[in-house]
C-alpha positions as CSV (number, residue, x, y, z in Angstrom):
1,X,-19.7,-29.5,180.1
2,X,-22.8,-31.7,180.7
3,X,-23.1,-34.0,184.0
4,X,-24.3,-37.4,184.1
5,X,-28.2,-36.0,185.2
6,X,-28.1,-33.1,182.1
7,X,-27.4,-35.8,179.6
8,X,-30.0,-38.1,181.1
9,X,-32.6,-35.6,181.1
10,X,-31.8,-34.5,177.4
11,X,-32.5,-38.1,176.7
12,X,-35.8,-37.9,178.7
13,X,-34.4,-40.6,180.8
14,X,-34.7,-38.5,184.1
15,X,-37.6,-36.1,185.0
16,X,-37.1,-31.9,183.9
17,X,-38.3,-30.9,186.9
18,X,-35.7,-30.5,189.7
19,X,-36.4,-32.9,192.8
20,X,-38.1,-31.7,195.5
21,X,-38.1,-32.5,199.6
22,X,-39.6,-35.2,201.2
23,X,-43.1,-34.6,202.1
24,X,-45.9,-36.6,204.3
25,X,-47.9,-37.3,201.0
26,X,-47.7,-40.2,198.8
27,X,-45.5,-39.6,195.6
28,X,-47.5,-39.5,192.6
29,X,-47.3,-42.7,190.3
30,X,-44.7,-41.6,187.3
31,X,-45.7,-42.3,184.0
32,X,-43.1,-43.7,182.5
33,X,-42.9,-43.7,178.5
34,X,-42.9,-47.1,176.0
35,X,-39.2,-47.2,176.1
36,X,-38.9,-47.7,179.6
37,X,-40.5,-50.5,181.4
38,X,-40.3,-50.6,185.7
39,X,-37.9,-53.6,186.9
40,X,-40.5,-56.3,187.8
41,X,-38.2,-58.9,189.6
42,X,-35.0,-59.0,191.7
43,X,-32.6,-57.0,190.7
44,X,-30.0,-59.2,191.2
45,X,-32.1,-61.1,188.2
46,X,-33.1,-58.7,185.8
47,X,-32.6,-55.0,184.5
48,X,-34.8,-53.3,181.7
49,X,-33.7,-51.9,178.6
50,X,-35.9,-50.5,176.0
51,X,-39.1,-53.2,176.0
52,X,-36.3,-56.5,176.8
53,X,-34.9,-57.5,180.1
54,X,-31.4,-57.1,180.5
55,X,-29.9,-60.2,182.5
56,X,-26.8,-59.4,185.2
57,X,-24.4,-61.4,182.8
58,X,-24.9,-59.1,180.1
59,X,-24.7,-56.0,182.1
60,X,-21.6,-57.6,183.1
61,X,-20.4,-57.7,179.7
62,X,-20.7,-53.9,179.0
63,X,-18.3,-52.8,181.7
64,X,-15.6,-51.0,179.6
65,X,-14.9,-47.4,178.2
66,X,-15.6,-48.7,174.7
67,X,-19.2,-50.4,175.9
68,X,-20.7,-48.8,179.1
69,X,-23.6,-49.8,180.7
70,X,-25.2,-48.9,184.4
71,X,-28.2,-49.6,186.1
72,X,-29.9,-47.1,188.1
73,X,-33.0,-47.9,190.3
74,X,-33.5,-51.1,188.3
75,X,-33.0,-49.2,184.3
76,X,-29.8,-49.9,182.4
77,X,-28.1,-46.9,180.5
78,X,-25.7,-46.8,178.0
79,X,-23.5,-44.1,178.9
80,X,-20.4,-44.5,177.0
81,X,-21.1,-41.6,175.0
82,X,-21.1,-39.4,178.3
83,X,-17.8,-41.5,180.1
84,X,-15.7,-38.6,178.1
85,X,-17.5,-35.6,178.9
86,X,-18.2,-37.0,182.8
87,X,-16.7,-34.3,185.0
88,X,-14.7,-36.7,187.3
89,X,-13.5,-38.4,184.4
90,X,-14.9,-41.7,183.0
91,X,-13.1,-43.9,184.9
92,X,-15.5,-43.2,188.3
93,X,-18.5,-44.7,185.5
94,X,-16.3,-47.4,184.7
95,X,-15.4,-48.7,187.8
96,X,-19.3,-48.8,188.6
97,X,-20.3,-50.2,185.1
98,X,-21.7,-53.4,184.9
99,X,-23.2,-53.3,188.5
């Protein structure tokens, strides 16, 4: 059965390597691919999907089993796909979805 973070880094959405401790040094600047663009305002404001900026509303509007979206550190995923195969069950996602 897959978690949330397997799926995501199937889909290249989270990093392969496995995180590592805090450390004194700066983090290295990620290079993030095309398809995923770093939130550049508020995230109360915006969230960004693919290359177009998701607005709260409409994140709002994809809060059900059927149409599930999340944001995470200021990216939206669709993860109704994974609601199903979710360990917890679904509903922890859905209750979370649209936030």
């Amino acid at each position: 059965m897959d978690s949330l973070i397997g799926v995501l880094r199937k889909r290249r959405l989270l990093p392969l390597r496995p995180l590592q401790r805090p450390t004194t040094q700066p983090a290295p600047v990620p290079i993030l691919p095309l398809t995923r663009l770093p939130l550049r305002y508020a995230s109360s404001e915006l969230c960004i999907m693919g290359r177009r900026a998701i607005s709260v509303e409409e994140l709002k509007a994809h809060s059900t089993s059927k149409d599930c979206w999340i944001a995470v550190h200021g990216l939206v995923y669709d993860v109704t796909e994974f609601l199903s195969k979710h360990p917890g069950g679904g509903e922890v996602i859905v209750e979370l979805a649209g936030q």
